[in-house]
KETORMI-414205 format. One record per residue (C-alpha): residue number from 1; residue in three letters; y, z, x. Coordinates in pm, 1 decimal, padded with zeros to 6 digits. Layout:
<mimis>
[NUM; ala; [Y; Z; X]] ...
</mimis>
This chain:
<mimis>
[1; unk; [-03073.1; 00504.5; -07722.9]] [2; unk; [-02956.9; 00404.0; -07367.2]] [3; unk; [-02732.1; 00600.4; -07230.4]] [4; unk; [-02348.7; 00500.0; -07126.7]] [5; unk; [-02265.2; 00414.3; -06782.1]] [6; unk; [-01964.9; 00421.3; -06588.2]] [7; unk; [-02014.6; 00185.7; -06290.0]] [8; unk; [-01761.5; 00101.9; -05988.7]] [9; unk; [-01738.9; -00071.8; -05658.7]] [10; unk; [-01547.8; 00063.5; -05374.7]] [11; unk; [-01387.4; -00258.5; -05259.2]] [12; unk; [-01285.5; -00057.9; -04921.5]] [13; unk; [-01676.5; -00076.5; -04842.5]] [14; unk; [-01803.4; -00389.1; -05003.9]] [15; unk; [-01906.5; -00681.3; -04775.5]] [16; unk; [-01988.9; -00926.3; -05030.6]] [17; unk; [-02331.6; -01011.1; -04964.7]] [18; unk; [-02412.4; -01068.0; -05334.5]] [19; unk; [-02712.4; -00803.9; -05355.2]] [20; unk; [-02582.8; -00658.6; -05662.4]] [21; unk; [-02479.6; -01018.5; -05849.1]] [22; unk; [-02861.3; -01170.9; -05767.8]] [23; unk; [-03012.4; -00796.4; -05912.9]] [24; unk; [-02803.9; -00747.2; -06188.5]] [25; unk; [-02595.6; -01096.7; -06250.4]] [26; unk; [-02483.2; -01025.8; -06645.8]] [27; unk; [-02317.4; -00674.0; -06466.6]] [28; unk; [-02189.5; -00785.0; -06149.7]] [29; unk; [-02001.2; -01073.1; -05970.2]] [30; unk; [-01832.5; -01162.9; -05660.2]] [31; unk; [-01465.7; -01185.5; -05717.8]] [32; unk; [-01176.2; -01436.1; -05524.3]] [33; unk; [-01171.9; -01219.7; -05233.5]] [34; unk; [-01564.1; -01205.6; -05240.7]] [35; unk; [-01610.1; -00839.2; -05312.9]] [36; unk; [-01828.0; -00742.1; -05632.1]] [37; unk; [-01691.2; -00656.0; -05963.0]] [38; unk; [-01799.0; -00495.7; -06290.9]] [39; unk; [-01807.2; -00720.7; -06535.7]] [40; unk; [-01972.2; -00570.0; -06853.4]] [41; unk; [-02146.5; -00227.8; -06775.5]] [42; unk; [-02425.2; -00234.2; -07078.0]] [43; unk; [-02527.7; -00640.0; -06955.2]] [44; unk; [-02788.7; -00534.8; -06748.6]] [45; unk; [-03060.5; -00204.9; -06822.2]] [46; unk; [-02976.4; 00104.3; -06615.5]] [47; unk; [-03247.5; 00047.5; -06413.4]] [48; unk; [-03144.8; -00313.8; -06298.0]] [49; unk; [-02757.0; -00154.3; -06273.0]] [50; unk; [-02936.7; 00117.7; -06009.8]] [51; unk; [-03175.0; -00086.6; -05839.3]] [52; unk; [-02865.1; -00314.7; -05762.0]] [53; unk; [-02660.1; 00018.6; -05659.1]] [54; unk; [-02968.8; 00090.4; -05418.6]] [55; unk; [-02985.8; -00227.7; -05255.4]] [56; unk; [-02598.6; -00198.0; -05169.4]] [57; unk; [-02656.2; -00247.7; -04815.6]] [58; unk; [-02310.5; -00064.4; -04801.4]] [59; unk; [-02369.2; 00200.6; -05110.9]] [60; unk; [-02046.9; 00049.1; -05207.5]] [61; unk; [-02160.6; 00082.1; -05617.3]] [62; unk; [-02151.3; 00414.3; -05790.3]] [63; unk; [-02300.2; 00491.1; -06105.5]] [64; unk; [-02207.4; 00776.7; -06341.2]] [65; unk; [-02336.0; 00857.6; -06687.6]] [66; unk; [-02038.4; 00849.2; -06865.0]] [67; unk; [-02047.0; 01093.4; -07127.4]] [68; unk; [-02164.7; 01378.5; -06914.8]] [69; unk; [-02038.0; 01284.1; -06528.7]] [70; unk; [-02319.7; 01262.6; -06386.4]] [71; unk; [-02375.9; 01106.0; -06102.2]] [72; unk; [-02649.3; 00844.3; -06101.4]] [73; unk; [-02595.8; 00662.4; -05749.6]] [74; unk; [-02575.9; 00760.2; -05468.0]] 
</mimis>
């Protein structure tokens, strides 16, 4: 069973460059202001969700397993 995540972009730090949407498009999208957004944490597998965290080329995306705390990214 796949564990829950808790995933958030720090909109202070996001430049928009769409990394995250093209990686992990069912999980992320670029909103009005063209900063990324979670849309629906279980779309994507945890290991698209993090390899679109790691391509942040801001780390603006931070990923946290959400029963424990965890952090997952960065």
């Amino acid at each position: 069973m796949a564990r829950k995540l808790k995933v958030w972009v720090d909109h202070q730090a996001c430049v928009g460059n769409a990394m995250c949407e093209s990686i992990a498009a069912k999980t992320f999208r670029l909103n009005d202001n063209r900063q990324s957004e979670v849309m629906d944490p279980t779309a994507n597998t945890e290991a698209e969700i993090l390899e679109a965290a790691e391509n942040c080329p801001v780390s603006a995306i931070f990923v946290e397993d959400a029963e424990t705390g965890e952090r997952l990214f960065p």
